[in-house]
N, C-alpha and C positions, 0 to 999 in steps of 0.2 A: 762881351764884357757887360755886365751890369754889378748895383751896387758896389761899386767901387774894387768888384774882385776882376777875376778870368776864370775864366770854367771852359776845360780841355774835356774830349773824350778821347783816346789811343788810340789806335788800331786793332790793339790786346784787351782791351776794356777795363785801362786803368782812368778813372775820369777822375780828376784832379781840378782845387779849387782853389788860386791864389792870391795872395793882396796884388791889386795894382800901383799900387804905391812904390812897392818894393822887390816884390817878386815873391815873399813869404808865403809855402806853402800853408795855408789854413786848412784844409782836410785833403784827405785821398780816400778813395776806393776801388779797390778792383772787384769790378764788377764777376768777372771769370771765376775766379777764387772764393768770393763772398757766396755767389747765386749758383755756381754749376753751371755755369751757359757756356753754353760751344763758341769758339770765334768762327765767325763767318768765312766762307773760303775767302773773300779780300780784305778782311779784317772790318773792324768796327766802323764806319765812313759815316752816318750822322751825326749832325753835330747838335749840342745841348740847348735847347730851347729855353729859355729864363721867361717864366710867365709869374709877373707877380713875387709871392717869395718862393716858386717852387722849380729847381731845375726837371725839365720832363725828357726824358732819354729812353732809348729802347736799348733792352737788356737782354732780351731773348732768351729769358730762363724760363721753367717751367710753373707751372699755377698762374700766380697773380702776377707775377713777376717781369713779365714781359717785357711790357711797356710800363714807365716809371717815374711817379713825382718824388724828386727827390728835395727835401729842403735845403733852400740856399746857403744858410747860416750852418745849418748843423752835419749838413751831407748825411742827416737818418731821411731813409723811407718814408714815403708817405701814403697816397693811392698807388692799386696796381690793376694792370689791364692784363686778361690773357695774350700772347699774342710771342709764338716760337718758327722759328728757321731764321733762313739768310736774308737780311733785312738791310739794304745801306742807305735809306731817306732819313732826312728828318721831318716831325714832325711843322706843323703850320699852324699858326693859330688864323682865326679866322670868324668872321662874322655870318652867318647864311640864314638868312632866310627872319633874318633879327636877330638872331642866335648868338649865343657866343660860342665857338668852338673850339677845340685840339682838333687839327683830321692829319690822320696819319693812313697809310697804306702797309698790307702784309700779304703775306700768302694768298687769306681769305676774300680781301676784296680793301673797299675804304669805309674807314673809321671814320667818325667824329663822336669826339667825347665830350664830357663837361670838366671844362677847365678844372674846377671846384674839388672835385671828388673822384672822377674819372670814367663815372657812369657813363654807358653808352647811350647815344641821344640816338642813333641810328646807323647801322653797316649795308652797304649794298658793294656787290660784287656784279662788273660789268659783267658784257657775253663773252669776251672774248679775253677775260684778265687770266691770265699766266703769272708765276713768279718766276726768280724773288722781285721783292718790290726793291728797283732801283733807281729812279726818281722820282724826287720832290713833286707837292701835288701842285696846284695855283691859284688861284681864287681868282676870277676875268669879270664877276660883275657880283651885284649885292644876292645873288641866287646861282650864281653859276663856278663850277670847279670845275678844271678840267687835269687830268690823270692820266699817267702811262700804264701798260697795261704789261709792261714786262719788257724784261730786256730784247731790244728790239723788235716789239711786236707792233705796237702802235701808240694810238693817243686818243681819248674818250673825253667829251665834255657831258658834266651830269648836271640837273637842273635840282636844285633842292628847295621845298614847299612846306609850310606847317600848315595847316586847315582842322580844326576842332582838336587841336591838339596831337595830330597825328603828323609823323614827317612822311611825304612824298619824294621818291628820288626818283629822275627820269635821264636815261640813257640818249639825251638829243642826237648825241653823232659818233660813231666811233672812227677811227681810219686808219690806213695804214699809210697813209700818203707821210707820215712824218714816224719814223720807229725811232728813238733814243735808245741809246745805249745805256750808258751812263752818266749822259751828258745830258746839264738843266737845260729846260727851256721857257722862256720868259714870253711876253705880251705886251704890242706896244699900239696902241690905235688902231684895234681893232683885229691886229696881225698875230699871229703865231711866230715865232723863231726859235729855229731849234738844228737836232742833228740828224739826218733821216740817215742813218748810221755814221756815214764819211761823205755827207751831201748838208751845209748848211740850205735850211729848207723855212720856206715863209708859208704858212696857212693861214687860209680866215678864221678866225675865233668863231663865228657863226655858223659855219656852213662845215668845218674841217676841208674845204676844196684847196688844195694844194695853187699858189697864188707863182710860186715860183720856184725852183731849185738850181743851186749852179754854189759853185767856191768848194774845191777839193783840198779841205784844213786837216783829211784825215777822222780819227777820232781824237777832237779837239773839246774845247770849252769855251764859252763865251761869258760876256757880261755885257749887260745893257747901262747906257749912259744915258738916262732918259733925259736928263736935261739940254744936249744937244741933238736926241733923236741917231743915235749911234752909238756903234757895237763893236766891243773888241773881243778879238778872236782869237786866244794862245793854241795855235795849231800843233798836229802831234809833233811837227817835225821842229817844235819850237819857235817859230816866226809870230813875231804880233801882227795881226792884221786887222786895220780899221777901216768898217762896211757903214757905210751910209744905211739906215733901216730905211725903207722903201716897199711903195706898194708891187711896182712891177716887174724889178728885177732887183738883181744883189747891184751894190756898188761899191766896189772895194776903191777907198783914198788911198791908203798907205800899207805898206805891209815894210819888216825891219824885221833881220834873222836876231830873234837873241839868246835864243839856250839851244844847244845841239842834244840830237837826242830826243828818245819818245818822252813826250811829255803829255801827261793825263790830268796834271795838276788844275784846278779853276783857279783861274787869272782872279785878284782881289783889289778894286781901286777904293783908294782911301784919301780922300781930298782932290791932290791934283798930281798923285804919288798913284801909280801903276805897278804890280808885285806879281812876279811871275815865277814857276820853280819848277822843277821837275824831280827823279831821285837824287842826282847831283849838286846841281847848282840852282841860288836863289839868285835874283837880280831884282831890281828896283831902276823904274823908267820912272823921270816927268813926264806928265801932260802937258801938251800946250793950251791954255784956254780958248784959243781962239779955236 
């Protein structure tokens, strides 16, 4: 949600932009219909990034079309990036190196663009990157991103540098000690957390050395509550479970079955309101503060 609307993307690549006042549809497009782009084998899974007045989506059509500023207000075209196949991330805005950036991931490797106009500031392609790109990238310090390299393949931290005006990208660590699926993974002091397929799994951000593994959630999701230093876990078999984040091992407080059934969905906390869902059923938990 920004400026006062909601901006959806389908699964079909119908992205949709509504008053939040009321619900009044203010524009549609379907991007499929409009551009010729293929749906993805699991359908359209990024969701729209609001930078300023421009929504930025990937479209995965051909030419310029790929990748996409779309205006807020008007839902016309703006800048476009090449950039075709099976793509379910969203993009990230992001700072590096002083910079302002978009970095997004594809086929070819990682983007960063200029917000602005869409110009690329610089692409590097890890050793070991495979498609399609299916998680989110991260940003872990004022020079550091770190990236998946494909469905379960691993996890890459790249160091990025400007000197006489040229960018430097350097591959620090790549590993396999953590492979995501489709499942994000966040950073919390210094930690990695994530999915080493159906193994919640903890690495150093510095080093990629694998710190700990253990909690069989399946291919689940998580989210981080950085204000208490803990993580909830909507496992595939639908149980919430909540892990103390820790240097040395997992520490699961609670876990509480509440949707039956695989569920792939990310768990979403909004206040003190917990949102869980799968193909079926949606549910809504309290949080306790304490």
């Amino acid at each position: 949600m920004a400026h006062g609307r909601f901006y959806a993307l389908g699964g079909k690549g119908l992205l949709t932009c509504l008053a939040a006042a009321d619900g009044k549809k203010l524009w549609q497009r379907d991007l499929v219909s409009e551009l010729k782009t293929p749906v993805p084998n699991w359908g359209f899974s990024g969701s729209p990034l609001v930078l300023g007045d421009s929504l930025i989506v990937y479209a995965g059509a051909a030419g310029d079309k790929g990748f996409i500023a779309i205006d807020v207000q008007t839902g016309s075209t703006g800048w476009g990036f090449a950039s075709t196949g099976m793509n379910y991330t969203t993009a990230r805005p992001m700072t590096l190196a002083g910079a302002e950036c978009v970095v997004f991931c594809d086929g070819r490797g990682v983007h960063a663009l200029s917000p602005a106009d869409g110009k690329p500031l610089w692409t590097f392609r890890p050793k070991d990157w495979q498609g399609p790109a299916m998680v989110d990238p991260q940003q872990v310090s004022p020079s550091g991103v770190i990236v998946s390299l494909g469905d379960g393949v691993g996890l890459s931290r790249l160091e990025v540098t400007k000197q006489n005006g040229q960018w430097h990208i350097d591959e620090t660590w790549s590993t396999d000690n953590l492979c995501p699926a489709f499942n994000d993974f966040f950073v919390l002091d210094g930690q990695v957390y994530g999915f080493n397929q159906a193994l919640f799994t903890c690495l150093d951000v510095h080093t990629g050395e694998r710190k700990w593994e253990g909690g069989h959630y399946g291919f689940g999701q998580a989210v981080l509550i950085k204000s208490s230093a803990q993580i909830i876990v909507a496992a595939e078999n639908g149980d919430a479970v909540l892990l103390r984040a820790g240097r040395q091992r997992p520490e699961e407080i609670a876990r509480l079955p509440v949707l039956n059934g695989k569920t792939w969905n990310h768990p979403v906390v909004v206040g003190n309101r917990l949102f869980m869902r799968n193909g079926k059923v949606a549910v809504c938990l309290m949080l306790d503060p304490k």
